[in-house]
N, C-alpha and C positions, 0 to 999 in steps of 0.2 A: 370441579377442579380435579384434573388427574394427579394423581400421588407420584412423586417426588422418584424421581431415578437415580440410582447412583450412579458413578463413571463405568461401565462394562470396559474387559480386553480393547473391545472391539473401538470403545471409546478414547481410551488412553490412547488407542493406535492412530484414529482419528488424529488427536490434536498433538502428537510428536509428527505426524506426518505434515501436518499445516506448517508447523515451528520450521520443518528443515526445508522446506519447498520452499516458506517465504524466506530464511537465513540465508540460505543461497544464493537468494533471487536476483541477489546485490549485485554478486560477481559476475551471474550468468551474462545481467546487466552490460558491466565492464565488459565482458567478451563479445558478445555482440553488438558492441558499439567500434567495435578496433575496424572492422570491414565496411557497416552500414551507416550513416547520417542517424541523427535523433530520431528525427521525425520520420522518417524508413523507416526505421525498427516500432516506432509505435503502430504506423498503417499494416506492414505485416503482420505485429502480435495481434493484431484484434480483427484481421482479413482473416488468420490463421484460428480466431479461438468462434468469430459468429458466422463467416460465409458458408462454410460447411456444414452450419447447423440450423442458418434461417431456412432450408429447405424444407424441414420436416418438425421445428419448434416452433408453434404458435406463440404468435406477440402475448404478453403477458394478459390475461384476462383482467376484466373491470379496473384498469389503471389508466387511467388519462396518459396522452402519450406525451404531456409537459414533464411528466417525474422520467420515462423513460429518456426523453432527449437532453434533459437537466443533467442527468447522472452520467448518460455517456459522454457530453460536452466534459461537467467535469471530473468526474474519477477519470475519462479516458484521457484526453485531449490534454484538461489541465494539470493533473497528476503525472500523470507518466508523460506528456509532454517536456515538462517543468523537470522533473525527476532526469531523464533522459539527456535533458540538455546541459544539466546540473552534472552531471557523471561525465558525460564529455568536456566537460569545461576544469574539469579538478576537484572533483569533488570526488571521496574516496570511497570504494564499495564499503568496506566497514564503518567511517563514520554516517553515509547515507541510514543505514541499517537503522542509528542511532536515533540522527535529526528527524527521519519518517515516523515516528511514536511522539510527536509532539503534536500529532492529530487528534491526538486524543483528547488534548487542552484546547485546541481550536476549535473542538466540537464543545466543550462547556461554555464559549461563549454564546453559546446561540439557547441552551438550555431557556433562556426566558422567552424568547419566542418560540420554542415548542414545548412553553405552558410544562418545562418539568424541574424540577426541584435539583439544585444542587448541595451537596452535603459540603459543612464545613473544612472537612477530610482533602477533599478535592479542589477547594482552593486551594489552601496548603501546600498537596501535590502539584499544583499546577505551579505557587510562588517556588516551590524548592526545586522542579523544573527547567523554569526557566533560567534562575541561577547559574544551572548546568550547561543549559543551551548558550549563554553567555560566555561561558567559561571555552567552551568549544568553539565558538569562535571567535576569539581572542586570540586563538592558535593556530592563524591558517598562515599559509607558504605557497613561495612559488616552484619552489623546487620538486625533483621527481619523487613519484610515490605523500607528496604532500596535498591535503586538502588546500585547496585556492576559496579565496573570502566570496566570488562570481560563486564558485559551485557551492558553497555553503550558504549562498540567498537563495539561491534556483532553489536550492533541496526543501528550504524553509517553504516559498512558495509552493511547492509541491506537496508539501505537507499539510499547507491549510488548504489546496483545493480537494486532498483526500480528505477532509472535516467536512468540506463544503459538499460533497457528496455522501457524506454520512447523514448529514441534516436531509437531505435531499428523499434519501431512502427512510427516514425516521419520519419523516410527513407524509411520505406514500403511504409506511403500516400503520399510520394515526387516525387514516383514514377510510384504506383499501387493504382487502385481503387478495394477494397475489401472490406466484411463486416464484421462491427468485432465480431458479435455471433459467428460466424462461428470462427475467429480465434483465439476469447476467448478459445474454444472449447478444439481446438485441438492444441491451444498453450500446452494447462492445460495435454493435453494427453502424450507430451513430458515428464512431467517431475515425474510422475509415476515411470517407472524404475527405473531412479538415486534415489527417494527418498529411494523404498523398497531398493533397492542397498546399499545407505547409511546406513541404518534402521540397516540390517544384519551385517553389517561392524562396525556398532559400537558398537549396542546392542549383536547380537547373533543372530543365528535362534531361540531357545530354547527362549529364550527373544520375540521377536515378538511376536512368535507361543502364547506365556501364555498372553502378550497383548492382542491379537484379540481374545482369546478364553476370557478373562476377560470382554469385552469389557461392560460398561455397559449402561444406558441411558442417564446420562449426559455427557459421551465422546461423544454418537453416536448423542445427540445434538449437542454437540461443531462442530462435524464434520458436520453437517446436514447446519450446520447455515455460516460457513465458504462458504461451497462449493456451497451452492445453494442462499443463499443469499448477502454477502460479494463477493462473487466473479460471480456468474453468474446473479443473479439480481440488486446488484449495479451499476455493471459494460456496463450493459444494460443501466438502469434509466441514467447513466453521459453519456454515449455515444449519447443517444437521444438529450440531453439539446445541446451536440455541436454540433448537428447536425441541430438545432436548434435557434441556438443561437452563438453572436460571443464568443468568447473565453474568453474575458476579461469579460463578464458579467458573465459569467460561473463558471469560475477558483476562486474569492474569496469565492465563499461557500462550497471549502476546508478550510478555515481557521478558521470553525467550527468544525471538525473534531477532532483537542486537545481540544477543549474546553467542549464536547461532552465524549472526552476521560478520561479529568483528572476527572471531574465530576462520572464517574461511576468507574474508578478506584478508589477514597477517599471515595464516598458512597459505591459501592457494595461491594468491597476489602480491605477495611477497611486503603488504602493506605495513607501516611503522607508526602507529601514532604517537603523538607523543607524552609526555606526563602530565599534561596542562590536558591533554584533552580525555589521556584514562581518567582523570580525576571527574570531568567535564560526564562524560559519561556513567560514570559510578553514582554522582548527582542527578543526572536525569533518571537513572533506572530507579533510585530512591524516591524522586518525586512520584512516578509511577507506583511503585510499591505502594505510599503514603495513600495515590488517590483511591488505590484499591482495599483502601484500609474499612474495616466497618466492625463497630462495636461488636464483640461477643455476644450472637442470640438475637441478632439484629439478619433477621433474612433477606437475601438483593432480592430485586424486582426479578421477575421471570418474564421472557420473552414468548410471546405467543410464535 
């Protein structure tokens, strides 16, 4: 067993940099969606994060390519499909921020089929949660700058197919040792297709085509920033901290990530929630808290 590391500089910088990449993410979201379709901006981010790098990154070794094409269908496709379409439809970068950390409860459902134990702590967080989540949307609008009830379901489903690819990847290392650049990679390569598939099916070819010929510098940032930051070097920076580090030291400094979120959606987007749903949100970040709660002297699991 290797002995225990503490957080380095270099660690702390690590996961403040994960926290503001993904905080962002929300808005950068909203801005590239003003010029691009859903489904466009998802076949770009993931053209933009695995075509340039299935060239020269081998497919994941000794991993059946059911968990690679499982995980790109859903982290890519049904995540940020659902997500993307949620954000277009009225749904608000800041409370997105929010409702996307209720993955974390959709992932406890599944805990008895991957044969692992859930602590009393984390039901709890999950029942004082959803509360929240209730609470939040109780307060949706059709007005401007308002979350709408359509973008507040998209979001939710968005949120359990990011569970749904957490399970996905937690049965690959229950069984397989692989690395996850590599299957960041060519997860992301999977789900290309279906997006441009979806793109034409919903927009048009004649649509796309005037898209990507339009295309201009703050889409081709939005997409830049998605793909190579939010997704290939975030994704990178948290994978090291658990590899690093046990899981429980780890895992609360997602609970920065709405906080990080509502912040640049009310400044940079000029967004306004309202008291029903600051409240709505204060309960979810508490359910969170709770499920991260663990007796004094009581060590997390460590991730290999």
């Amino acid at each position: 067993m290797s002995a225990r590391l503490h957080f380095s500089r270099a660690d702390w910088a690590r996961a403040i940099a994960v926290v503001v990449i993904w905080g962002l993410n929300f808005v950068v979201m909203k801005l590239g969606l003003k010029d691009l379709s859903p489904m466009l901006l998802g076949a770009l981010r993931f053209s933009a994060a695995s075509l340039p790098f299935l060239l020269f990154v081998r497919p994941p070794r000794g991993l059946p390519w059911r968990f690679t094409l499982g995980y790109g269908l859903a982290q890519g496709v049904g995540q940020f499909g659902l997500l993307f379409l949620g954000l277009r439809l009225g749904m608000t970068a800041s409370m997105a921020s929010v409702v996307m950390q209720i993955q974390v409860f959709f992932t406890l459902a599944a805990a008895p089929w991957l044969k692992e134990r859930v602590r009393p702590a984390q039901w709890l967080g999950l029942a004082v949660a959803m509360a929240g989540l209730l609470l939040i949307a109780t307060s949706h609008g059709e007005g401007p700058g308002q979350m709408t009830l359509i973008g507040f379901i998209l979001t939710t489903g968005a949120s359990a197919m990011w569970a749904a690819s957490n399970v996905i990847a937690r049965r690959a290392s229950q069984s397989y040792v692989y690395e996850p650049f590599p299957f960041i990679v060519w997860s992301g390569g999977v789900a290309i297709a279906p997006f441009f598939a979806l793109a034409i099916w919903l927009d048009g070819t004649a649509t796309v085509a005037d898209q990507l010929r339009a295309l201009n510098l703050a889409s081709l940032g939005a997409v830049l920033y998605l793909a190579l930051l939010a997704t290939l070097l975030a994704y990178s920076l948290w994978t090291r901290l658990l590899q690093r580090h046990p899981a429980g030291e780890v895992a609360p400094f997602a609970l920065m990530v709405p906080v990080v979120g509502l912040w640049a959606g009310v400044v940079l987007l000029g967004e306004q929630p309202s008291a029903v749903q600051w409240l709505g949100t204060a309960v979810v970040l508490a359910g969170l808290v709770v499920n991260q709660w663990r007796p004094i002297g009581r060590p997390a699991a460590s991730v290999r």
